[in-house]
C-alpha positions, 0 to 999 in steps of 0.5 A, a space after each residue: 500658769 506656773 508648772 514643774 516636774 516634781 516627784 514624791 516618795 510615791 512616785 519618785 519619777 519626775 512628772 508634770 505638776 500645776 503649782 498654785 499658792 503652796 500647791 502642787 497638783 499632779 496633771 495626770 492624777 488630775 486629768 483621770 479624776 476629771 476625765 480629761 486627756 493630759 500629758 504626764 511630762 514637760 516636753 510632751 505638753 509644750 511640744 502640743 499646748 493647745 491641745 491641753 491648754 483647756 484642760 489645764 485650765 480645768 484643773 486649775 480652776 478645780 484646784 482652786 473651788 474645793 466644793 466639789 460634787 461631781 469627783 473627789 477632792 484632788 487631796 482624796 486620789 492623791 493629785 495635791 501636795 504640799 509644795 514643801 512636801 514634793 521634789 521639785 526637778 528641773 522643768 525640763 529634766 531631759 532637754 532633746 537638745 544643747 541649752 543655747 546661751 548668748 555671752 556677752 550680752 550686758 554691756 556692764 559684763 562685757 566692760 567687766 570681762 575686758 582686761 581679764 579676757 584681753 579684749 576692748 570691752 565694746 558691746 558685739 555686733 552680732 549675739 555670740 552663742 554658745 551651747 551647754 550640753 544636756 547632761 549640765 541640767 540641774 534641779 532648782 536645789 540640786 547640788 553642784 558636784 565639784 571636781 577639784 582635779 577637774 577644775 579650780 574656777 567654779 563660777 556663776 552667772 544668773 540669766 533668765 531663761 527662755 523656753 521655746 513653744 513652737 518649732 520655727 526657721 527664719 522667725 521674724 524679730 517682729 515675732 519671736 516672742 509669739 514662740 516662747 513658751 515659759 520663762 525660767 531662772 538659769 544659773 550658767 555654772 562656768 569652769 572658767 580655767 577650762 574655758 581658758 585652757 581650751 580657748 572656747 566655751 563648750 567644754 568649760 560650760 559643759 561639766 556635768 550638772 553645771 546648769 541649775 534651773 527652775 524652779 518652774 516654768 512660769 508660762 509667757 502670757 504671765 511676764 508682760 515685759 520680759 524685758 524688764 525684770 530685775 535678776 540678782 545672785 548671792 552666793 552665802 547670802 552676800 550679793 554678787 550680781 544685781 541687774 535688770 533684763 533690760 540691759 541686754 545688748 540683744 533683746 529675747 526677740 533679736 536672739 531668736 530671729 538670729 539663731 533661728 536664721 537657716 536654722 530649726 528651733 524646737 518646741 522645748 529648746 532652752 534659751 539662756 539670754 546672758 548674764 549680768 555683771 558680778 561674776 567671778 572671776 572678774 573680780 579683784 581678787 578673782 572668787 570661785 566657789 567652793 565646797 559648802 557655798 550656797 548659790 541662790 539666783 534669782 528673777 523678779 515674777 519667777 522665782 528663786 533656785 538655791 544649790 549647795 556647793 559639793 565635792 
């Protein structure tokens, strides 16, 4: 299943939606249409899917058989749009919690990161996390509002993101992926002069808006190996990272079994897995972004997210 947040002129406050084909049904305009009780809001159906799970699997399959006699068509009490004609939001647009990212967990990335970061390049022991503030969430084509004061370095990291189901403590590695919910398309937009400036991650990764995602959650049952999905970014068209998920160092699995080690996950965290080989400011001569570029990333199953460079 693949849903969004999206929004239109009506109602301008993003709200759950069902993409199919070039569709967008509105959950809740669904729901009332066929008298079934759903969630109007990403956390909501996440935090108690089996619960709604039939439900929504009702409204897919009237989505999908036009020949209705029992209700209107969705069209007719304005439950289905054109995916070209709606706003679509971050799938999460309000995350409870930091988005938690993994670094270093490409091989090719951490050979590339060596002599600008003065360090060995060898693969980590252990996953290295680090968190992104909530206010960083993006739309999947939102602007990337830059602040030349604040920083020079803008740079870019695709990654696959993970959104969790289920809260969990101690997950065994053997089961963590029984608690991911969706999988998505992040863009871990990074101030690289900040990160070095303060000798951490946080708040070089943390300014606002800086982390584009979408543009839907596509739900786990759908990727059957998502350890094998070719990830790629292009900034004006001209490819810069190239990779597959299945060069993580630290699989989706590994990662969830350590960070959830004596401590709780949530239904509806965010997990970033890492990104590729291609950033910025490892290349001769270092490249930023700048106003005007266009930032498009990419997973194979999943989608596209695209976003213009501001000031």
């Amino acid at each position: 299943m693949k849903l969004v947040s999206f929004s239109t002129n009506e109602l301008p406050t993003p709200h759950l939606g069902i993409v199919r084909d070039d569709e967008v049904v509105d959950v809740d305009l669904a729901g009332r249409a066929l008298q079934l009780s759903v969630p109007d809001q990403m956390l909501a159906l996440i935090e108690n899917y089996e619960q709604y799970q039939n439900a929504l699997q009702a409204i897919l399959s009237k989505a999908a058989n036009r020949r209705f006699t029992e209700v209107k068509t969705f069209t007719d009490v304005g439950a289905a749009h054109k995916l070209s004609e709606v706003q679509l939001a971050a799938p999460i647009p309000q995350p409870r919690k930091n988005i938690m990212c993994l670094a270093v967990n490409y091989k090719e990335h951490a050979q590339e990161t060596a002599n600008v970061r003065g360090h060995s390049g060898e693969t980590p022991e252990y996953p290295v996390f680090f968190t992104k503030a909530p206010t960083t969430i993006n739309g999947p084509y939102g602007d990337i509002v830059i602040d030349p004061a604040v920083s020079s370095e803008i740079d870019w990291e695709v990654e696959l993101g993970v959104i969790l189901g289920k809260k969990g403590k101690n997950i065994r590695e053997e089961d963590a992926l029984s608690y991911v919910f969706g999988y998505t398309v992040l863009n871990d937009i990074t101030a690289r002069d900040l990160q070095t400036r303060h000798k951490q991650f946080f708040k070089g990764k943390s300014l606002d808006g800086s982390c584009p995602i979408g543009p839907w959650i596509i739900t786990a049952d759908e990727i059957s190996n998502p350890h094998n999905l070719a990830l790629s970014l292009r900034v004006n068209g001209q490819t810069k990272q190239n990779s597959n998920t299945s060069l993580m160092i630290f699989s989706i699995n590994r990662a969830i079994a350590v960070l959830s080690a004596g401590m709780t996950l949530d239904a509806g965290d965010i997990i970033a897995t890492g990104t590729p080989s291609g950033v910025g400011f490892s290349r001769t001569p270092p490249e930023f972004l700048k106003p005007g570029d266009v930032v498009e990333a990419e997973v194979e199953g999943i989608g596209l997210i695209r976003n213009r460079v501001t000031e």
